[in-house]
C-alpha positions in Angstrom: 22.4 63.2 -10.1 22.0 60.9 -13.4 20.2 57.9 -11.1 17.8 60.4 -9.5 17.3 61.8 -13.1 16.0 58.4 -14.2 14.3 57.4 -10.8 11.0 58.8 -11.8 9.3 57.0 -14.7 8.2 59.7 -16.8 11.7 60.8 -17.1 12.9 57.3 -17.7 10.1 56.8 -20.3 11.4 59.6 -21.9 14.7 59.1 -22.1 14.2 55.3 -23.2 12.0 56.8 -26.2 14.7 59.0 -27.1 17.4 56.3 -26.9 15.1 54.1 -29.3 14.2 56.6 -31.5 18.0 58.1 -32.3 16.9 61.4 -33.5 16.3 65.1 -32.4 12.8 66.0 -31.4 11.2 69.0 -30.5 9.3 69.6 -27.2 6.2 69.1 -29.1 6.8 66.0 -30.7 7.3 64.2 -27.4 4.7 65.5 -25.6 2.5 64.3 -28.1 4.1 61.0 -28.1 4.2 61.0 -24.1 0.6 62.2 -24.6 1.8 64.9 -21.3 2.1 68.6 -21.4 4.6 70.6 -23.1 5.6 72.3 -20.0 5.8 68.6 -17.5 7.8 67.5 -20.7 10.0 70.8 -20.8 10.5 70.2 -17.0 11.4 66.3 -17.8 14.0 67.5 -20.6 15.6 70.3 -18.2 16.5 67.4 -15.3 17.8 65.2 -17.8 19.8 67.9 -19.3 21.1 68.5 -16.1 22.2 65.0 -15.8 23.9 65.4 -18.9 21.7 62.6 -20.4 20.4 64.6 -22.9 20.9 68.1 -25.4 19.5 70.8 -27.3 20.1 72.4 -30.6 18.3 75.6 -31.3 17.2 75.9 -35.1 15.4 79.4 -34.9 12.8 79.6 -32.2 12.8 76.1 -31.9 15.5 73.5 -30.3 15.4 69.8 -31.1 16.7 67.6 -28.0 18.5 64.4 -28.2 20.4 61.9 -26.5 24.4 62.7 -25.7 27.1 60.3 -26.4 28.0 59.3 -22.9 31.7 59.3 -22.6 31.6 57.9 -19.1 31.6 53.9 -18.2 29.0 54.6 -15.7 26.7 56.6 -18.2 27.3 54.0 -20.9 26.0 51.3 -18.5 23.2 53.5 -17.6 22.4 54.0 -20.9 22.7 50.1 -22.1 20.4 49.1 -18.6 17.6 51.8 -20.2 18.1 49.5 -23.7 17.8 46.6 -21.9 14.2 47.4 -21.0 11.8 45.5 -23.1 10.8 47.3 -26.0 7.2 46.9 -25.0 7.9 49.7 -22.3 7.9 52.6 -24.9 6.3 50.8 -27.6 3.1 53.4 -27.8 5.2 56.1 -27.6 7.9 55.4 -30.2 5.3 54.9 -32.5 3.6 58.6 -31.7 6.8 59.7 -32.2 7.6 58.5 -35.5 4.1 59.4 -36.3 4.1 62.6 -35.1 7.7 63.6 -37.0 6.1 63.2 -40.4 3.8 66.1 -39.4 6.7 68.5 -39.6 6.4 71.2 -42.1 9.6 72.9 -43.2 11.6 71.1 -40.3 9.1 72.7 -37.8 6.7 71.5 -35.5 3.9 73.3 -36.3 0.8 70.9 -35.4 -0.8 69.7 -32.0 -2.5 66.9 -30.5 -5.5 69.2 -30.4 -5.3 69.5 -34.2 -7.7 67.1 -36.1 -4.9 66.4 -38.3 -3.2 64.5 -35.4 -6.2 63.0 -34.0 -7.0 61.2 -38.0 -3.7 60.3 -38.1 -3.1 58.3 -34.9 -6.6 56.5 -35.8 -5.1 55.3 -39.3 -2.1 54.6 -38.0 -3.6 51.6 -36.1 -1.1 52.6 -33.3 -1.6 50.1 -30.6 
């Protein structure tokens, strides 16, 4: 289940930005830095939960997902073969991301790519 999690590249670019990025990130946030839907990313985030590659935390209505501390060999070599991609792979993205975290507002993700706020933001960023 966790190599057929990974076999499809939108899963495995999402999971290499969240192993980069060592946070917890709400749906939002990494559909704006995947620059996909909320709902293909939801999707993405359910098989890798599944695969026990990621998890949630629920603060209110929202939930923040992360990376899990593999406690498996094989998911620790699975993880450290993800890392060993060059960071170009998720370079865009990672920087979205980090972008897109200092939009928060009271630990909440409140603003969209829509928004005009995002749209100034990622053009004085300079993000590549």
């Amino acid at each position: 289940m966790l190599l057929k999690a990974i076999a499809d590249e939108k899963r495995l670019r999402l999971i290499s930005l969240l192993l980069r990025e060592k946070g917890e990130f709400y749906v939002c946030e990494i559909a704006d830095a995947l620059e996909e839907s909320q709902y293909n990313v939801s999707k993405y985030l359910k098989e890798l939960k599944m695969a026990n590659l990621v998890k949630e935390r629920r603060i209110g209505k929202g939930v923040l997902y992360s990376t899990i501390e593999p406690e498996e060999d094989f998911s620790r070599l699975i993880f450290n073969a993800i890392l060993s991609i060059p960071d170009d792979y998720t370079k865009r993205e990672r920087q979205l991301l980090r972008l897109r975290t200092t939009m928060r507002e009271g630990d909440r993700c409140v603003v969209r790519i829509q928004n005009e706020h995002w749209k100034e933001a990622i053009e004085k960023s300079k993000v590549d």
